[in-house]
PDB file with SEQRES, HELIX, SHEET and CRYST1 records, atoms N, CA, C and O in Angstrom:
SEQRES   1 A   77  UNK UNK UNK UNK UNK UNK UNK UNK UNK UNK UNK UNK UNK          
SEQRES   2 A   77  UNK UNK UNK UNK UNK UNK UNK UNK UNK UNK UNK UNK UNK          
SEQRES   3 A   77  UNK UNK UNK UNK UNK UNK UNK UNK UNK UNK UNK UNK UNK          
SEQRES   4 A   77  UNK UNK UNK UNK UNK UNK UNK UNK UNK UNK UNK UNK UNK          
SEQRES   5 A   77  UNK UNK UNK UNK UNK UNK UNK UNK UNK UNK UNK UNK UNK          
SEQRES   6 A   77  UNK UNK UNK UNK UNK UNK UNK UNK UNK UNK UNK UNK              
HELIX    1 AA1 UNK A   34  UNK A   42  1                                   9    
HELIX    2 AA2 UNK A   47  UNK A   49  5                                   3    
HELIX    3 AA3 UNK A   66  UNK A   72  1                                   7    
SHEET    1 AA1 4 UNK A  29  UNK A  31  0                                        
SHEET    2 AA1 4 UNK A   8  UNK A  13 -1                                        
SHEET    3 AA1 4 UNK A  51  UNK A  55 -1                                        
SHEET    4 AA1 4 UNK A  61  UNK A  63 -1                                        
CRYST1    1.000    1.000    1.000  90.00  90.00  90.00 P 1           1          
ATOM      1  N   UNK A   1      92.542 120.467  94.754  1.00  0.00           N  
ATOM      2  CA  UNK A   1      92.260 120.089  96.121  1.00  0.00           C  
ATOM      3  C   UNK A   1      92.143 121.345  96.976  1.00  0.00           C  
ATOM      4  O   UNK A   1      92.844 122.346  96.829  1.00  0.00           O  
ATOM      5  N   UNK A   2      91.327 121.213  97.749  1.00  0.00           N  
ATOM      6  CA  UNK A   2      91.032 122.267  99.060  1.00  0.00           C  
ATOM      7  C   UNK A   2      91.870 122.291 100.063  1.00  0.00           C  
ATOM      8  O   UNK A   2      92.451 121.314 100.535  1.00  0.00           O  
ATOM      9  N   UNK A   3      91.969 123.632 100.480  1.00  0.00           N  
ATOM     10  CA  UNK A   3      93.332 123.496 101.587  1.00  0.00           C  
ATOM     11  C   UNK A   3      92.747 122.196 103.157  1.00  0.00           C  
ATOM     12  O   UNK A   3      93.458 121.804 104.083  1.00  0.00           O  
ATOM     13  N   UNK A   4      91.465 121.908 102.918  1.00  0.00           N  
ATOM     14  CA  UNK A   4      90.935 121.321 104.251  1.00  0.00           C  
ATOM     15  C   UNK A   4      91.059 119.771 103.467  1.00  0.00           C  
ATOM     16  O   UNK A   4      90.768 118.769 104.120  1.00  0.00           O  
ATOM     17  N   UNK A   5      91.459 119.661 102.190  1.00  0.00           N  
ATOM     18  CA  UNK A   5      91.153 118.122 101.979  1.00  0.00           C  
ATOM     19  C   UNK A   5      92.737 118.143 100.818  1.00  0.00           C  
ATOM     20  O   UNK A   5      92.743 118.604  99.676  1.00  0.00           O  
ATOM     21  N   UNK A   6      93.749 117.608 101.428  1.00  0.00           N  
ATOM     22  CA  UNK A   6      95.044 117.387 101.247  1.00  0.00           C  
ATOM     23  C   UNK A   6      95.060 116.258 100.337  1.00  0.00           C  
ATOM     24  O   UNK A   6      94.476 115.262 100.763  1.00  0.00           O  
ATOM     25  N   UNK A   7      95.583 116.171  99.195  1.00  0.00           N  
ATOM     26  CA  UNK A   7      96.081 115.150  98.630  1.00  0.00           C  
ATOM     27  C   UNK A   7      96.763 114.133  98.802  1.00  0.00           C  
ATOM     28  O   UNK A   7      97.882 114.525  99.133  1.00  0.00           O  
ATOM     29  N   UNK A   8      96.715 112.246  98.743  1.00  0.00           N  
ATOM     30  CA  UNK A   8      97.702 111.760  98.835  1.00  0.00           C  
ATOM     31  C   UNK A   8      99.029 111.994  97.886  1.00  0.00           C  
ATOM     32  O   UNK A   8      98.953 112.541  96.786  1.00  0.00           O  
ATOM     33  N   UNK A   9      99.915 111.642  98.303  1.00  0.00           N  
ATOM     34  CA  UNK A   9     101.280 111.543  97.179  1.00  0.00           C  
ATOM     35  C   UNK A   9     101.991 110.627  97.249  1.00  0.00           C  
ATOM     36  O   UNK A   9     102.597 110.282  98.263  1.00  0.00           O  
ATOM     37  N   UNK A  10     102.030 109.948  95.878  1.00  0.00           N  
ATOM     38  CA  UNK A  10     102.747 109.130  95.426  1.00  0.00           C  
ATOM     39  C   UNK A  10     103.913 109.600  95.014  1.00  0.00           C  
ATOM     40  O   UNK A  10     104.000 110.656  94.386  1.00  0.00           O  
ATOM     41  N   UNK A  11     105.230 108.637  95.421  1.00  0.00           N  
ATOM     42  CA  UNK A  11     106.409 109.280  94.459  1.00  0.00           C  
ATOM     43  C   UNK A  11     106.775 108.116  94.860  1.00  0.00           C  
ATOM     44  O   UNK A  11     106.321 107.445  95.787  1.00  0.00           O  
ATOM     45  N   UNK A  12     108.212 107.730  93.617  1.00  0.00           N  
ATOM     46  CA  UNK A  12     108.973 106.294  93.231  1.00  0.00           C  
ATOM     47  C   UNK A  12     110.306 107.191  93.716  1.00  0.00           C  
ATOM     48  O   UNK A  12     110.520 108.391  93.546  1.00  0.00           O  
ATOM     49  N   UNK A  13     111.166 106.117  94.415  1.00  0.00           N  
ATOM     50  CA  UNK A  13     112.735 106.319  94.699  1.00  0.00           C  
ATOM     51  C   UNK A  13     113.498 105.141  94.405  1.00  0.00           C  
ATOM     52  O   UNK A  13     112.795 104.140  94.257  1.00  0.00           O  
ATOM     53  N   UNK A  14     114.710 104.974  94.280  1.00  0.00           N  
ATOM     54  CA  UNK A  14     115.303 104.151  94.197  1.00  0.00           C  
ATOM     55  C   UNK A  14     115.143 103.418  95.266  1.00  0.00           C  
ATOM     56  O   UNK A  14     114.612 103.882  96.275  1.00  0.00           O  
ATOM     57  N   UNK A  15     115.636 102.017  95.176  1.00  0.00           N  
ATOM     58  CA  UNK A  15     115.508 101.444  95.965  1.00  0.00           C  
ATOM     59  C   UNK A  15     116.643 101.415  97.307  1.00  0.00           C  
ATOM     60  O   UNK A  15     116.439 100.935  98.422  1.00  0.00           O  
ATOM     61  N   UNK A  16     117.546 101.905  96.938  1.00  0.00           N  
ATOM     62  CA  UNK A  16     118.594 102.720  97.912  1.00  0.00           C  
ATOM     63  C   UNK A  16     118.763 103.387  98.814  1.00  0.00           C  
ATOM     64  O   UNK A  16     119.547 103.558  99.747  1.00  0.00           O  
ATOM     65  N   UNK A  17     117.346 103.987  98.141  1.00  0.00           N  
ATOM     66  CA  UNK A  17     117.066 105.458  99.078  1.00  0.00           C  
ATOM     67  C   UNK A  17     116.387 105.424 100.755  1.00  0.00           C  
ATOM     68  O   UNK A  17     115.794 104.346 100.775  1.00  0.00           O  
ATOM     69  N   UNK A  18     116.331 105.627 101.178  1.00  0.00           N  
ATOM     70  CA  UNK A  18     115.479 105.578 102.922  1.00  0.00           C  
ATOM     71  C   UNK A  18     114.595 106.758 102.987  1.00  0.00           C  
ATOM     72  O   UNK A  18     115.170 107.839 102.861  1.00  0.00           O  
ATOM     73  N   UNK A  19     113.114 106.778 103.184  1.00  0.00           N  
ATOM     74  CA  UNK A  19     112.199 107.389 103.182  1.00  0.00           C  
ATOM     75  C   UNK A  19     112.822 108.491 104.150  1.00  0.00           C  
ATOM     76  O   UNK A  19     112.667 109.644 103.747  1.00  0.00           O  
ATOM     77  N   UNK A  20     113.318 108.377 105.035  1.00  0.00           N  
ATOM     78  CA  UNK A  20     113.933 109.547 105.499  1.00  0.00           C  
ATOM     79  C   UNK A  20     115.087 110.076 105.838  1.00  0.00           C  
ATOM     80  O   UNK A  20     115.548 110.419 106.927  1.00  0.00           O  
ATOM     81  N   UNK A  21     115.696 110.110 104.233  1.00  0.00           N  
ATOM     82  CA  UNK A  21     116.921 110.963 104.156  1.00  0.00           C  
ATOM     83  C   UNK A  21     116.904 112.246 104.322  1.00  0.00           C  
ATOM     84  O   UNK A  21     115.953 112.997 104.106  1.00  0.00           O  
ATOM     85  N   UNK A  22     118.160 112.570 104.783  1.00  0.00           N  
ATOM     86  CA  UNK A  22     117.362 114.130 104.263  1.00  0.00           C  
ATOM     87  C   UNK A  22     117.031 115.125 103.320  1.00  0.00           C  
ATOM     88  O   UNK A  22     116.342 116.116 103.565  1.00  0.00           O  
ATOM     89  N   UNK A  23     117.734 114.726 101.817  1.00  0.00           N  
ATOM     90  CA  UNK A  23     117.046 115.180 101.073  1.00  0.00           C  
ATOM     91  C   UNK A  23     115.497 115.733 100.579  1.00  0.00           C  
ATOM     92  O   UNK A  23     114.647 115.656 101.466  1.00  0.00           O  
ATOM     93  N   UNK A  24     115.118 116.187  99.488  1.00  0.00           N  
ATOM     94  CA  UNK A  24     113.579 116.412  99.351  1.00  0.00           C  
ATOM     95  C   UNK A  24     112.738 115.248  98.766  1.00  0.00           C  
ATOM     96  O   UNK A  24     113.089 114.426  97.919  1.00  0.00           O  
ATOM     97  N   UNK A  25     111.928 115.324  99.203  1.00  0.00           N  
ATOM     98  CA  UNK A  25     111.170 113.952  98.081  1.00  0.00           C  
ATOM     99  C   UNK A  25     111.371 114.319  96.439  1.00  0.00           C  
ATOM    100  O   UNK A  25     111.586 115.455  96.016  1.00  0.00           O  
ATOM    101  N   UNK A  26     111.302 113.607  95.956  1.00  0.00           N  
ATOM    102  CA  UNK A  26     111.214 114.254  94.488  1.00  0.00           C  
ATOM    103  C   UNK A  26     109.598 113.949  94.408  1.00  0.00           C  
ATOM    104  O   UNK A  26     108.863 113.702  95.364  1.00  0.00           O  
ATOM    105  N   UNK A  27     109.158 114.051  92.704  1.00  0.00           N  
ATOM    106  CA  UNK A  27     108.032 115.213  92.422  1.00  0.00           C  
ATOM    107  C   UNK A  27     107.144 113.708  92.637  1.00  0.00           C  
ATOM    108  O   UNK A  27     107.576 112.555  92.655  1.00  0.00           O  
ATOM    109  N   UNK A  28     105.572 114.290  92.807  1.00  0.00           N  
ATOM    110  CA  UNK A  28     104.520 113.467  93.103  1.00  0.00           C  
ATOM    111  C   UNK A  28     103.541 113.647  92.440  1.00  0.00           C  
ATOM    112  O   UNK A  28     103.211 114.737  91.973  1.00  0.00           O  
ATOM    113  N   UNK A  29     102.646 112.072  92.244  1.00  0.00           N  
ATOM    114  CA  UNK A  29     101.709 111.762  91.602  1.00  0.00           C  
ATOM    115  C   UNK A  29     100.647 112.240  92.721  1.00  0.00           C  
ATOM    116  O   UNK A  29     100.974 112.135  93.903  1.00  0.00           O  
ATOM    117  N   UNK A  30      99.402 112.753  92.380  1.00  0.00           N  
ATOM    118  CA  UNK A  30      98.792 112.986  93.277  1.00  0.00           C  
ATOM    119  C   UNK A  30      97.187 112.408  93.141  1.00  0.00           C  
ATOM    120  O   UNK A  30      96.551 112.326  92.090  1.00  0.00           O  
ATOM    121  N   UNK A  31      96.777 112.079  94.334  1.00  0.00           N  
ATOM    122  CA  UNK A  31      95.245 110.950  93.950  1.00  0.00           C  
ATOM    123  C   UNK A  31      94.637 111.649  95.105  1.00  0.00           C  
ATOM    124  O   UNK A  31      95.376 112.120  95.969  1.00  0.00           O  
ATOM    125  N   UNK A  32      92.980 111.785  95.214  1.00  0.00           N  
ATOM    126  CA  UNK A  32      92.073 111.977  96.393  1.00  0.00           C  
ATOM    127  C   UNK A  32      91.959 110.965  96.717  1.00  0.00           C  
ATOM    128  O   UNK A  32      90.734 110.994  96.831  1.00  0.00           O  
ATOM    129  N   UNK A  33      92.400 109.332  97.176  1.00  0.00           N  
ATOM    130  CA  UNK A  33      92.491 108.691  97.924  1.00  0.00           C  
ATOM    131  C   UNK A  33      93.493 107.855  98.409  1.00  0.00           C  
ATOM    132  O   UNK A  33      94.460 107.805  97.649  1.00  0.00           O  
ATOM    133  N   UNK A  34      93.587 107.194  99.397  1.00  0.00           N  
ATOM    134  CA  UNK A  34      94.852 106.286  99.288  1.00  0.00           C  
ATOM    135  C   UNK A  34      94.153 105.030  98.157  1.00  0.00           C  
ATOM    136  O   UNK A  34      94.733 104.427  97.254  1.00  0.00           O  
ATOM    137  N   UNK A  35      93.157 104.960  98.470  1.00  0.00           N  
ATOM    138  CA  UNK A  35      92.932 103.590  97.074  1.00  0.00           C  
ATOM    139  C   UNK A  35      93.246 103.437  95.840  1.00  0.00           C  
ATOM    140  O   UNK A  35      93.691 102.433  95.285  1.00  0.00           O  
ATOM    141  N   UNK A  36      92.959 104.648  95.335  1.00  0.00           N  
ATOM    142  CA  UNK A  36      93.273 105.403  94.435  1.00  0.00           C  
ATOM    143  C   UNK A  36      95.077 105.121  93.530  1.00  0.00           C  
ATOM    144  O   UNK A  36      95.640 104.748  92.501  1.00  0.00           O  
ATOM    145  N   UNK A  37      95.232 105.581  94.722  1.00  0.00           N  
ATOM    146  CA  UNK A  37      97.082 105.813  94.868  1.00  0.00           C  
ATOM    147  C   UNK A  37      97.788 104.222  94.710  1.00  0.00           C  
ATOM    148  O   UNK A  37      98.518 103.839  93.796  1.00  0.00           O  
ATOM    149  N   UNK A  38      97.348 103.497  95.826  1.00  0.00           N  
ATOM    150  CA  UNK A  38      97.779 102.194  95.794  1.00  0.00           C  
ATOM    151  C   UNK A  38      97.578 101.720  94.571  1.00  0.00           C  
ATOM    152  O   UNK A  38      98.614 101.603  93.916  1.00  0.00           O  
ATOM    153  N   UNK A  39      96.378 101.340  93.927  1.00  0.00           N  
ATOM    154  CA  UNK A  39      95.923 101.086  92.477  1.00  0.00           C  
ATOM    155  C   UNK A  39      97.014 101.757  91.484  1.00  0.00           C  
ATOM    156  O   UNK A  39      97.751 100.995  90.858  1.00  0.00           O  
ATOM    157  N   UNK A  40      97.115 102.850  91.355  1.00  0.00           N  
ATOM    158  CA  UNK A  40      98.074 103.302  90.263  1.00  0.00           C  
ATOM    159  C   UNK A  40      99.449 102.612  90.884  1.00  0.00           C  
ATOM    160  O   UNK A  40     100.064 102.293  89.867  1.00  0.00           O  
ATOM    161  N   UNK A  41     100.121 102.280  91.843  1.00  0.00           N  
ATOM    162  CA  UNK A  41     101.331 102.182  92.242  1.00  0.00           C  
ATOM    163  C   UNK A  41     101.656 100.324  92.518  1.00  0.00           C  
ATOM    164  O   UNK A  41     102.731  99.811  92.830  1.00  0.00           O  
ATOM    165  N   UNK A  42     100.462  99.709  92.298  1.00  0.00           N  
ATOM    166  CA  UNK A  42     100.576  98.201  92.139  1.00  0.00           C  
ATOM    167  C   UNK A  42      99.988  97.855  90.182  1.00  0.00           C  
ATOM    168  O   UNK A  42     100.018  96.888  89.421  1.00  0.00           O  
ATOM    169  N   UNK A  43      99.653  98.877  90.134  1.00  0.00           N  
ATOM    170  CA  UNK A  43      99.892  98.358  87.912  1.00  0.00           C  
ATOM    171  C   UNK A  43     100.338  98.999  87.649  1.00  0.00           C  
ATOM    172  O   UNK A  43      99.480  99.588  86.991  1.00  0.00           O  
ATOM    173  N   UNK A  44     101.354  99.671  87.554  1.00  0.00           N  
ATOM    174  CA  UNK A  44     102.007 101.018  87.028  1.00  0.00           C  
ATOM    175  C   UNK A  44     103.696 100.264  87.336  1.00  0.00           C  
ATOM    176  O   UNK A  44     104.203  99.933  88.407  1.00  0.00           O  
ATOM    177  N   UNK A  45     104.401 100.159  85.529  1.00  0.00           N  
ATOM    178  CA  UNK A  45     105.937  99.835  86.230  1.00  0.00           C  
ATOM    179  C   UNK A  45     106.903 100.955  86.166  1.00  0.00           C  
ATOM    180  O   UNK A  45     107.143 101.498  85.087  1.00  0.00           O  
ATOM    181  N   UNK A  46     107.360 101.254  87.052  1.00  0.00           N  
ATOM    182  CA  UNK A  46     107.937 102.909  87.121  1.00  0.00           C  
ATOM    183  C   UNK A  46     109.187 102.532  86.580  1.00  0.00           C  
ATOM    184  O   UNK A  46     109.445 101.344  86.776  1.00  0.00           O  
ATOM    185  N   UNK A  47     110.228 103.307  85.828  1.00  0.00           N  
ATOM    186  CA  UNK A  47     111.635 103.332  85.186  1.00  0.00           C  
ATOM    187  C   UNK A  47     112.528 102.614  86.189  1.00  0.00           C  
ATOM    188  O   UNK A  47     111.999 102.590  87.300  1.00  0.00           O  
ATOM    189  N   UNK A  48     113.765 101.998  86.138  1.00  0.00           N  
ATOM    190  CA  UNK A  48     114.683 102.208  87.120  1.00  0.00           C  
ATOM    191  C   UNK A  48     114.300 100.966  88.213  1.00  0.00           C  
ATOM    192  O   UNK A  48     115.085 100.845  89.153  1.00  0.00           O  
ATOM    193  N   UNK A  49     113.245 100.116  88.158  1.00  0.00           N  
ATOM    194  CA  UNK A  49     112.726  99.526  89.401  1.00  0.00           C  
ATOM    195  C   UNK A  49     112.766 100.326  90.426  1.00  0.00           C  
ATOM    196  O   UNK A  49     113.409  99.886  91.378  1.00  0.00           O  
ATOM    197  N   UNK A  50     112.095 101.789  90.608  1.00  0.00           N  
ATOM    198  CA  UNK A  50     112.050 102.595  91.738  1.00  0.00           C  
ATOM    199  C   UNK A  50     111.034 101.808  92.573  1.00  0.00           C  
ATOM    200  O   UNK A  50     110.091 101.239  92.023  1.00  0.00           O  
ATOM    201  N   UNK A  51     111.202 101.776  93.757  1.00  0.00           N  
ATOM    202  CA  UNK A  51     109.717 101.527  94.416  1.00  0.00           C  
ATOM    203  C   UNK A  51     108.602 102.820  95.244  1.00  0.00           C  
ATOM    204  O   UNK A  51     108.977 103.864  95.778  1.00  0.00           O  
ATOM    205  N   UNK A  52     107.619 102.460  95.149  1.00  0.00           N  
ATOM    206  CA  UNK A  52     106.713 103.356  95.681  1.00  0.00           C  
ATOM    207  C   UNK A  52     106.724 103.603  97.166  1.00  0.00           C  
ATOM    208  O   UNK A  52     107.140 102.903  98.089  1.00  0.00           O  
ATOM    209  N   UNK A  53     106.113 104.874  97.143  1.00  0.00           N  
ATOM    210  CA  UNK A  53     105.956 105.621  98.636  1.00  0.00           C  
ATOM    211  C   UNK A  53     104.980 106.168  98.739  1.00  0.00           C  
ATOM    212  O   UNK A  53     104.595 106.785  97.745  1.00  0.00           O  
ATOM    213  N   UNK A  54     104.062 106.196 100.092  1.00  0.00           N  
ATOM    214  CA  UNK A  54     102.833 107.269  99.874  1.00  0.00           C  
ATOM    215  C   UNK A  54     103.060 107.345 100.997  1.00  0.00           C  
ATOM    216  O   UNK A  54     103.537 106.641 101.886  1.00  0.00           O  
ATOM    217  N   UNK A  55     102.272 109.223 100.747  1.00  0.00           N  
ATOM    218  CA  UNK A  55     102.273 110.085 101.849  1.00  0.00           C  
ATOM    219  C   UNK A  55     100.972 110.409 101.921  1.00  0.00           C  
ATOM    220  O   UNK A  55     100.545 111.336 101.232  1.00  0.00           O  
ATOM    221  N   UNK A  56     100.191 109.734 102.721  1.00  0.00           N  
ATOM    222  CA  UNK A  56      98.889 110.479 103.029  1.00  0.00           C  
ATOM    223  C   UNK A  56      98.280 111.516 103.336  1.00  0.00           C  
ATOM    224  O   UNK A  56      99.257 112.086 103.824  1.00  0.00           O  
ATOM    225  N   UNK A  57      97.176 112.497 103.498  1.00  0.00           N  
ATOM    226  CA  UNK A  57      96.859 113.941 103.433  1.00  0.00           C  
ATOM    227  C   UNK A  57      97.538 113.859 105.092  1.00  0.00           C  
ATOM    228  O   UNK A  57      98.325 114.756 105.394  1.00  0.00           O  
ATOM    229  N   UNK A  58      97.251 112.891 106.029  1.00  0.00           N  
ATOM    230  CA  UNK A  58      97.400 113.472 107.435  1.00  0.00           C  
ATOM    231  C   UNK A  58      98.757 113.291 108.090  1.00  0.00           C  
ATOM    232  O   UNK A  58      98.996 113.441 109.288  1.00  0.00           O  
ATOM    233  N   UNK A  59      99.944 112.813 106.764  1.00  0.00           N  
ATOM    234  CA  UNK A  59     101.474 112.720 107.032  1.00  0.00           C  
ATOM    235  C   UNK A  59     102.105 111.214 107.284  1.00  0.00           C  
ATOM    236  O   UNK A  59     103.280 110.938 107.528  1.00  0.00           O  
ATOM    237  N   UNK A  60     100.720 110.119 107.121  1.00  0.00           N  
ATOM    238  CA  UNK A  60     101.275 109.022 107.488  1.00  0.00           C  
ATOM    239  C   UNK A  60     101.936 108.530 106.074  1.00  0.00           C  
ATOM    240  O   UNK A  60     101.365 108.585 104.985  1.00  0.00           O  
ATOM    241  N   UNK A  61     103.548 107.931 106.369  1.00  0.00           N  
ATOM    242  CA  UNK A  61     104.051 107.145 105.150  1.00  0.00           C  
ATOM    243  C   UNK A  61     103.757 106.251 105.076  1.00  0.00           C  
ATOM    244  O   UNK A  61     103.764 105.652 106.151  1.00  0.00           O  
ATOM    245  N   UNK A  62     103.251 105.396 103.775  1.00  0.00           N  
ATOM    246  CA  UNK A  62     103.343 103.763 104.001  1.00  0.00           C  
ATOM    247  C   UNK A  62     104.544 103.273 103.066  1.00  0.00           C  
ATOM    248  O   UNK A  62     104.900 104.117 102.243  1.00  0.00           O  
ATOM    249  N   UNK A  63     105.048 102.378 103.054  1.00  0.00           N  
ATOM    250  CA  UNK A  63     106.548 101.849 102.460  1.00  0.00           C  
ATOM    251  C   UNK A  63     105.726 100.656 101.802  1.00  0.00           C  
ATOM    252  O   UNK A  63     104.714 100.098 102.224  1.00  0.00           O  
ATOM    253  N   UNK A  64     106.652 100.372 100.338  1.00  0.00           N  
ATOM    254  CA  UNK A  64     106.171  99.373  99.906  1.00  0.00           C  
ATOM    255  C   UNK A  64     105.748  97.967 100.176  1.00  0.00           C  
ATOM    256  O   UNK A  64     105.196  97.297  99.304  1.00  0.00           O  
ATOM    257  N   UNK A  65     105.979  97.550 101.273  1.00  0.00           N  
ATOM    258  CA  UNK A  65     104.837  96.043 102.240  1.00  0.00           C  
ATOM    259  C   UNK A  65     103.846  96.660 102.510  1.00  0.00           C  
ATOM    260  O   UNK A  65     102.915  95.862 102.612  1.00  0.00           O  
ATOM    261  N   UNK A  66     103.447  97.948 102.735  1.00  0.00           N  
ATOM    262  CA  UNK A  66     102.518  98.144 103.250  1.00  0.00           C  
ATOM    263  C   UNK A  66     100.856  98.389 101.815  1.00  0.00           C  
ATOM    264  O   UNK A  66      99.684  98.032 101.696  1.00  0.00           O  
ATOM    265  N   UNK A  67     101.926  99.236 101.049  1.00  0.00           N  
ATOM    266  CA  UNK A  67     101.260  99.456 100.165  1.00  0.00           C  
ATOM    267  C   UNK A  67     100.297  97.775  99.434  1.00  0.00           C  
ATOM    268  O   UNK A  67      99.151  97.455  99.119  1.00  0.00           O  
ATOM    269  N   UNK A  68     101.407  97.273  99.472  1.00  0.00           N  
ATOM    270  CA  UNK A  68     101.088  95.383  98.526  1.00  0.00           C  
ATOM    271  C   UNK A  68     100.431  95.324  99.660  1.00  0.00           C  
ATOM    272  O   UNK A  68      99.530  95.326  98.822  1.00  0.00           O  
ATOM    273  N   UNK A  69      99.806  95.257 101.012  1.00  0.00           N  
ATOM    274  CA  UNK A  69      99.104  95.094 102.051  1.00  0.00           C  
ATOM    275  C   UNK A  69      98.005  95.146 101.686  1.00  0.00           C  
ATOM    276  O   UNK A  69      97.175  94.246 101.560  1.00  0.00           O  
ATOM    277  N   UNK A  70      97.904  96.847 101.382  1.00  0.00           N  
ATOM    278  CA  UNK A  70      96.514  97.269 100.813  1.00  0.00           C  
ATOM    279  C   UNK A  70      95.952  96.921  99.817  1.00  0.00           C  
ATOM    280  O   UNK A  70      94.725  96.890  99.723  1.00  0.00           O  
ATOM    281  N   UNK A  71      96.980  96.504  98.639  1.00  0.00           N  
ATOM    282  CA  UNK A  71      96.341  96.146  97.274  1.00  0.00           C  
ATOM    283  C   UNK A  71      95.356  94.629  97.901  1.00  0.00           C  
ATOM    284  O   UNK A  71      94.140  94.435  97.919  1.00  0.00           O  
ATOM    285  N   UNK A  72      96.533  93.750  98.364  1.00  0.00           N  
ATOM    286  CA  UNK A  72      95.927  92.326  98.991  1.00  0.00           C  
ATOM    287  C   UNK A  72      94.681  92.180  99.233  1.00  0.00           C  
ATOM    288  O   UNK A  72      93.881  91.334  98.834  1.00  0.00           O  
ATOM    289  N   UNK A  73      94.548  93.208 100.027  1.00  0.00           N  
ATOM    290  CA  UNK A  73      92.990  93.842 101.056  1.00  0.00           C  
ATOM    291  C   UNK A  73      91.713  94.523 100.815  1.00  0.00           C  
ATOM    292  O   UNK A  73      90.785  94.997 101.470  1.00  0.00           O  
ATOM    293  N   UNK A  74      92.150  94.327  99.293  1.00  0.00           N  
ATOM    294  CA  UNK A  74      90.663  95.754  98.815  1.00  0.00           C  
ATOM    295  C   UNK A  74      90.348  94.888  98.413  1.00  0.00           C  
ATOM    296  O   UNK A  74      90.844  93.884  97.901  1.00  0.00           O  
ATOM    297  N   UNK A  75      88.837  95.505  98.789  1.00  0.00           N  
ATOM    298  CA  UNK A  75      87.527  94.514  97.685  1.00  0.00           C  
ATOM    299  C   UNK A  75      86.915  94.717  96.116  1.00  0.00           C  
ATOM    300  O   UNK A  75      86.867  95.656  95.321  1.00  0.00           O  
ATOM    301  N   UNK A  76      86.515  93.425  96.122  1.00  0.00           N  
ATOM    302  CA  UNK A  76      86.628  93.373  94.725  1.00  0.00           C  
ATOM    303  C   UNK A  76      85.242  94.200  94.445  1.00  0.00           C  
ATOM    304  O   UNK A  76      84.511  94.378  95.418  1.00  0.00           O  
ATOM    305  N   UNK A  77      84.965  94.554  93.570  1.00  0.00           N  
ATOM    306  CA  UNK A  77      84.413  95.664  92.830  1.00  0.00           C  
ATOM    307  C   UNK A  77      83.035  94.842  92.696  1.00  0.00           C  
ATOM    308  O   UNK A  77      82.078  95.334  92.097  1.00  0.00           O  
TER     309      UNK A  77                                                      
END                                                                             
């Protein structure tokens, strides 16, 4: 990726966890889109029942309702 075109990031946390603790995120899957991202993170079963998080290139988080939002919402192919 180009420093002008930022990657989304995916990463799984426990379900415990609060997107903004203060700890670090741990490590991330990375996609050039949010569609992209959502897709891997609604068929993909991560260890642990972690749930998903994305961080978009321009800093917005979405939390998992939001994410199942988007899957809901995309068109079919």
């Amino acid at each position: 990726m180009t420093p002008d075109h930022e990657p989304v990031r995916l990463q799984y946390w426990p379900p415990s966890h609060a997107v903004d603790a203060p700890d670090g995120w741990p490590d991330s899957y990375e996609f050039g889109t949010v569609e992209d991202a959502v897709a891997f993170a609604m068929t993909q079963s991560p260890a642990n029942r972690e749930l998903a998080w994305l961080r978009t290139a321009d800093g917005q988080i979405l939390k998992p309702p939001q994410i199942r939002r988007l899957w809901e919402l995309r068109q079919p192919d």
